[in-house]
DOGUDREN-919629 format. One record per atom (N, C-alpha, C): x, y, z. Coordinates in steps of 0.2 Angstrom, whole numbers, plus 5000, padded with zeros to 4 digits. Atoms other than C-alpha are relative to their C-alpha. Last residue first. Layout:
N
XYZ;...
//
This chain:
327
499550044996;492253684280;500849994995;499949934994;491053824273;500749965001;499449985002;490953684258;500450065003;499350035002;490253584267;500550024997;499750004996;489153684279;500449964997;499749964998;488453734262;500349985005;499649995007;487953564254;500550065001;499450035002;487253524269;500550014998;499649994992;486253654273;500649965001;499849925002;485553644253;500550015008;499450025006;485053464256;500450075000;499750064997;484053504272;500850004997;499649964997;483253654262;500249965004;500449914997;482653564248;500550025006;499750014993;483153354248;499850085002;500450054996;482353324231;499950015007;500949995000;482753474222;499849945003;500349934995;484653464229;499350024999;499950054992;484853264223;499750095004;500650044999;484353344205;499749975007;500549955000;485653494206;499149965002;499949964994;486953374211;499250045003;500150044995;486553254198;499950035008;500850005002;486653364183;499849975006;500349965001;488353434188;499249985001;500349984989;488753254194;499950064999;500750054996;488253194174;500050035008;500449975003;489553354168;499449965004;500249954995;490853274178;499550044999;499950054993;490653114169;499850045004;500550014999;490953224153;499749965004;500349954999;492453284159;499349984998;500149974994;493053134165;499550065000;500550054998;492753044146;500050035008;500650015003;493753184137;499349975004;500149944999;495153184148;499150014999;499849935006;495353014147;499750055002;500550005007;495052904162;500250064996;500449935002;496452864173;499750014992;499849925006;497252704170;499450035003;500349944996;497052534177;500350055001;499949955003;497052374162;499950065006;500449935002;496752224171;500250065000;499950015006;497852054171;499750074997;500550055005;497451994189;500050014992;499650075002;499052074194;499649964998;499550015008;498452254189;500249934999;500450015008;496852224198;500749984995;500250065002;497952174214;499650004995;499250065007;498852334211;499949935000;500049975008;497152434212;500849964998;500550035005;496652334229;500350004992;499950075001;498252384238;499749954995;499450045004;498352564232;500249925000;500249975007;496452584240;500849994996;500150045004;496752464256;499950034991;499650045003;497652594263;499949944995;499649975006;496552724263;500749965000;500149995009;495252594266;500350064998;500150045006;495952534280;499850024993;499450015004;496252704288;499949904996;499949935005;494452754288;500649984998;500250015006;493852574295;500450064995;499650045005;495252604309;499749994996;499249995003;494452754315;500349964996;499949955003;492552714313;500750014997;500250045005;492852564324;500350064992;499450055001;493752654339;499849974990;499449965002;492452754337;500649974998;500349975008;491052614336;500550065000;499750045005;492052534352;500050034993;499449995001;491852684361;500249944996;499649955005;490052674356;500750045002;500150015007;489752494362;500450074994;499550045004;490752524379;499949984993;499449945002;489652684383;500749944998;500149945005;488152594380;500550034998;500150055006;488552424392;500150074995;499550015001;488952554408;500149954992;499449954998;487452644403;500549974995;500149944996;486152484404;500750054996;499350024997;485752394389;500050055006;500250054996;483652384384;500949985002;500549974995;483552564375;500149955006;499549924999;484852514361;499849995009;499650054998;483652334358;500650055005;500250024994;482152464357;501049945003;500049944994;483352594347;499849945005;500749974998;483752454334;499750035006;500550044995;485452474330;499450035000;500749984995;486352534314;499849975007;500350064996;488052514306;499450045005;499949984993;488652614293;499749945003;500450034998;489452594275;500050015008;499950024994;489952744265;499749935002;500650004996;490152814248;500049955007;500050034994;491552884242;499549975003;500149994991;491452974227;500149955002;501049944999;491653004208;499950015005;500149984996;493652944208;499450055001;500449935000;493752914191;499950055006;499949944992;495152804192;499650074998;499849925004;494652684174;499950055009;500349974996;494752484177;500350084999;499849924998;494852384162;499650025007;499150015001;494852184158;500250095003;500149955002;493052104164;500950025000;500549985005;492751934168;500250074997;500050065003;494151834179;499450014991;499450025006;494952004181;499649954996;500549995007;493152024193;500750004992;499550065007;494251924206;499650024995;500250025005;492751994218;500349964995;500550064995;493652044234;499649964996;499450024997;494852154221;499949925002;499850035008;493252224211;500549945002;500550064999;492552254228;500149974992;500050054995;494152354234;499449944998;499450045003;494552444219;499949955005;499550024998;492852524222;500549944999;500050024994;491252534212;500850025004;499449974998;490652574196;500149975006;500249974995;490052434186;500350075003;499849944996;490052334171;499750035004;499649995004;489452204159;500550075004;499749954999;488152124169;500650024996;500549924998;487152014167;500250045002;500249985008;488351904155;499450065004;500750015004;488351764167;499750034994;500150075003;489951764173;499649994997;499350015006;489951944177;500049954996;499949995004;488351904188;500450034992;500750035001;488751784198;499950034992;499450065006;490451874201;499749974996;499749965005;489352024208;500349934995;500150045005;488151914219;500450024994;499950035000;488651974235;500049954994;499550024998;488752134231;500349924999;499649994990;486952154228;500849985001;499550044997;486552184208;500250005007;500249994992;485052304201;500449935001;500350054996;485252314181;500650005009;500250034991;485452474173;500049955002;500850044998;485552494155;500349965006;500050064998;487052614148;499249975004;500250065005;486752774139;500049935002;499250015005;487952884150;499549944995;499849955004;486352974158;500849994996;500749965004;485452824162;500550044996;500050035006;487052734169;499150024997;499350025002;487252874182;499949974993;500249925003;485352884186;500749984998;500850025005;485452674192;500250084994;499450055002;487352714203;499449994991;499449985005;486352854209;500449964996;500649975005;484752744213;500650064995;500349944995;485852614224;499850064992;500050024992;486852464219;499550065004;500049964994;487052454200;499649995007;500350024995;487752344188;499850055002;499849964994;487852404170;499849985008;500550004995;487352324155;500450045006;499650024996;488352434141;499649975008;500350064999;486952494129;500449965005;500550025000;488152654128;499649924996;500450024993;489752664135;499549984999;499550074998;490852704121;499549965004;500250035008;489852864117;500349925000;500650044999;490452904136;499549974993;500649965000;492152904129;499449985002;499549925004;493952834127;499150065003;500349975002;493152644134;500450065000;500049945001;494052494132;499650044999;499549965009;493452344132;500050055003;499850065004;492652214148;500250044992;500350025009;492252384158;500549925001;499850075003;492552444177;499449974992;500350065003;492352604182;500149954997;499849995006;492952704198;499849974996;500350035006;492452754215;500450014994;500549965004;493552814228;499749944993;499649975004;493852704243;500050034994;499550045007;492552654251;500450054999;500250015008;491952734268;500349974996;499350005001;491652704287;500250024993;499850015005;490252734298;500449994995;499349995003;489852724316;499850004992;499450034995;488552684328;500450064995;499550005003;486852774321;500649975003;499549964997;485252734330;500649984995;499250025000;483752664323;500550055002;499850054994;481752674326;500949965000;500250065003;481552764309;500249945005;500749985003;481152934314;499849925000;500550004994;482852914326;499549994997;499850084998;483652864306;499750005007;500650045004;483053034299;500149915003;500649974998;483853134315;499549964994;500450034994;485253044311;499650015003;500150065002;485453094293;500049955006;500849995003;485353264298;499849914997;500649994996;486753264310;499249984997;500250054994;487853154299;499650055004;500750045001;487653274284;499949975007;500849975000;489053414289;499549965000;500249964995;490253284296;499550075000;500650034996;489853164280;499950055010;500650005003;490553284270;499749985003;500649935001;491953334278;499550004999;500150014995;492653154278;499650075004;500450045000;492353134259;499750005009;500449985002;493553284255;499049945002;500049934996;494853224265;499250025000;500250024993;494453044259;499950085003;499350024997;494553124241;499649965007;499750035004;492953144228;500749985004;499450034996;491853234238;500349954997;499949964993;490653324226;500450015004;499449954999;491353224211;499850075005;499150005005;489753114208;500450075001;500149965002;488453124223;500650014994;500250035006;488252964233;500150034993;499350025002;488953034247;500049964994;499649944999;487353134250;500749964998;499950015005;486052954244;500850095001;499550054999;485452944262;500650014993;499250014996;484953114261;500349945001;499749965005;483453074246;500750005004;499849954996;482652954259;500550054995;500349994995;481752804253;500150085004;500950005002;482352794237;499650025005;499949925001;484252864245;499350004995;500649964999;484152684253;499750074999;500650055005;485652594244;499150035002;500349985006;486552764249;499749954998;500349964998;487152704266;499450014995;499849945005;487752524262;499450075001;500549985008;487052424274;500650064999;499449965007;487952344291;499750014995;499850025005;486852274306;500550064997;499449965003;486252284323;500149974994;500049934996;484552214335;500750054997;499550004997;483952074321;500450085002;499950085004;482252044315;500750005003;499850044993;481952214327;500249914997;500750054997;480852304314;500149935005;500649964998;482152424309;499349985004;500049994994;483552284310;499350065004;500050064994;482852184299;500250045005;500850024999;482252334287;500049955006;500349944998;484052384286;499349985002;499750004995;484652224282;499850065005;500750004994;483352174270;500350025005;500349965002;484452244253;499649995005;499949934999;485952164259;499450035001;499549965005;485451994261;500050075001;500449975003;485151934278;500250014994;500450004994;486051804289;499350044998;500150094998;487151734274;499550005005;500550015001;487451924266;499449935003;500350025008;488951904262;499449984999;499949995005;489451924283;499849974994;500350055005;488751874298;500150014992;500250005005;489551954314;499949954993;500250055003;489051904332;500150014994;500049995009;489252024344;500349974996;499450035008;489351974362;499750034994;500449995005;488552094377;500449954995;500849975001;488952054393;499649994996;500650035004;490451964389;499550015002;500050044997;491652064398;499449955000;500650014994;490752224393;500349935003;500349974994;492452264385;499549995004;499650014998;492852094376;499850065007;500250054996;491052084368;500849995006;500550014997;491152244362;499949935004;499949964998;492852234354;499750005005;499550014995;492652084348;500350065006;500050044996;491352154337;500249985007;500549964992;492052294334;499549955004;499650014994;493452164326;499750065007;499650064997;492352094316;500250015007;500850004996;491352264310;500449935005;500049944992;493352314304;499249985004;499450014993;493452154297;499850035004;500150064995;491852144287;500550015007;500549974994;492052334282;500149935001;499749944994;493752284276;499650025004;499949955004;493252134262;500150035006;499450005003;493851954269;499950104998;499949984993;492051914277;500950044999;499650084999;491351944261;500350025007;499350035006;490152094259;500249915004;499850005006;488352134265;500649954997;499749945003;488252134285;500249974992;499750015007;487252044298;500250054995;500049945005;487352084316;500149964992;499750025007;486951934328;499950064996;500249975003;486752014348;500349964991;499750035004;487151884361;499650084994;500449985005;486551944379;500649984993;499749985008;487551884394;499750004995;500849985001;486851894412;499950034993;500450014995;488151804422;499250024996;500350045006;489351854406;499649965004;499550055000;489652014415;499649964998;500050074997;488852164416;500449944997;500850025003;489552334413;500149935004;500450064994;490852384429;499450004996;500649984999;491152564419;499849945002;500249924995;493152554423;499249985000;500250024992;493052364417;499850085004;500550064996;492352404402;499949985005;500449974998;493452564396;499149955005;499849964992;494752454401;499550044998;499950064994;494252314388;500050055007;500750024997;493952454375;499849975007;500249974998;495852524376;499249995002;499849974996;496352354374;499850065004;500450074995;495452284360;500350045008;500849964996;495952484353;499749955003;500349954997;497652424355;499550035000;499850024993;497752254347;499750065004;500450054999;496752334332;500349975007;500549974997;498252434331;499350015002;499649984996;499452294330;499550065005;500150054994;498452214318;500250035006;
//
């Protein structure tokens, strides 16, 4: 909170310096965004919000709309692409059908640390902005989860353990994943995870200790296994013509906001990560690293997965891959 105080502050003065406009000629902009308003990305968007609206000196407000309430996840991106609404919040990787490099952080045990997670996306982010100009959108920021892990209702020792297991999933790796572990896919948005636990449509996920936390998924499921396969990220977009239609001094208060934003998303979720996994423990749930056994063949599917993402993506993907590990 404290340092949330100060980036409100450092925005504020980037505000007045560039004399945006004032609330004489105020614009509203509403961002909708997936999670609960309680999980990290809400916040940290919350308070770039506030950000923004405090630097331009209510020029510009920002409006967020969290759990999906203004859009669901899956049309968020499409809403702001086509101007239904001028910013939003999407999980990166839910669109890696549409674009194989969306799905770069999505890739079992490539980046599997924050360190490792934050390299990654500074070789990708060029190329992944160059595909989102294509698509009438600009990049602000982005932030990541904390590392992925998986969640069961029994104990698992091995991927033989796993199969026929419904399995939620969020994006087309999450889908491939539970293919190659014998488990059956089914396509679940955030918003609805608890939905369906309770119901029996689902039987497991991977995800972070943060949306299982936000979730109360103890009420349903008893194990979480620290597999740590990746990080995947969430960003926030604008739609170029709305982008197009601020002056300047309005622009450069938005994307000092969005760094500011970036920075505390990253630390939130390297702190929310030991917060979440001991709130699993206190809801009743078993959270242990995974058997020997069961990681290495785990590792085996991002093996397979790597190679699959690099035949999609050709010499983009491969540029990537390399400036990553040059770093």
């Amino acid at each position: 909170m404290r340092l949330m105080k100060s980036l409100l502050a450092t925005a504020a003065g980037i505000g007045l310096a560039a004399s945006v406009a004032t609330s004489a000629s105020a614009e509203t902009w509403d961002m909708p965004m997936a999670y609960s308003a309680t999980n990290f990305h809400s916040v940290t968007g919350a308070e770039f919000g506030k950000c923004v609206t405090k630097g331009t000196g209510g020029g510009l407000e920002i409006v967020t709309h969290p759990s999906g309430s203004l859009f669901k996840g899956n049309d968020i991106k499409r809403a702001v692409q086509t101007g239904q609404a001028p910013i939003g919040e999407r999980l990166l990787s839910a669109h890696q059908n549409e674009n194989a490099l969306f799905g770069v952080d999505s890739i079992p045990f490539l980046a599997n640390s924050f360190e490792q997670s934050e390299k990654l996306w500074k070789a990708a982010r060029p190329e992944i902005e160059k595909v989102l100009d294509e698509q009438n959108l600009k990049l602000l920021y982005a932030v990541p989860w904390p590392p992925q892990g998986l969640y069961f209702k029994k104990e698992v020792n091995e991927v033989a353990d796993m199969k026929g297991v419904k399995f939620r999933s969020y994006n087309s790796a999450t889908a491939r994943l539970a293919e190659l572990a014998g488990m059956l896919p089914v396509q679940v948005e955030a918003a609805e995870i608890s939905q369906a636990f309770a119901t029996g449509v689902a039987e497991s996920m991977v995800s972070s200790g943060a949306t299982g936390y936000d979730r109360k998924v103890w009420e349903h499921l008893t194990h979480f296994y620290e597999v740590d396969s990746w990080l995947p990220r969430n960003y926030v977009i604008v739609n170029k013509d709305s982008w197009g239609g601020l002056d300047d001094g309005t622009k450069n208060v938005v994307e000092a906001c969005a760094e500011l934003a970036s920075y505390a998303g990253y630390w939130r979720s390297v702190q929310y990560t030991d917060f979440t996994l001991n709130g699993l423990r206190a809801g009743g749930m078993t959270v242990a690293p995974a058997s020997d056994k069961m990681q290495g063949e785990l590792i085996g599917f991002g093996d397979i997965m790597t190679k699959e993402w690099l035949e999609k993506t050709g010499d983009q993907g491969k540029a990537i891959i390399d400036a990553f590990k040059a770093n």
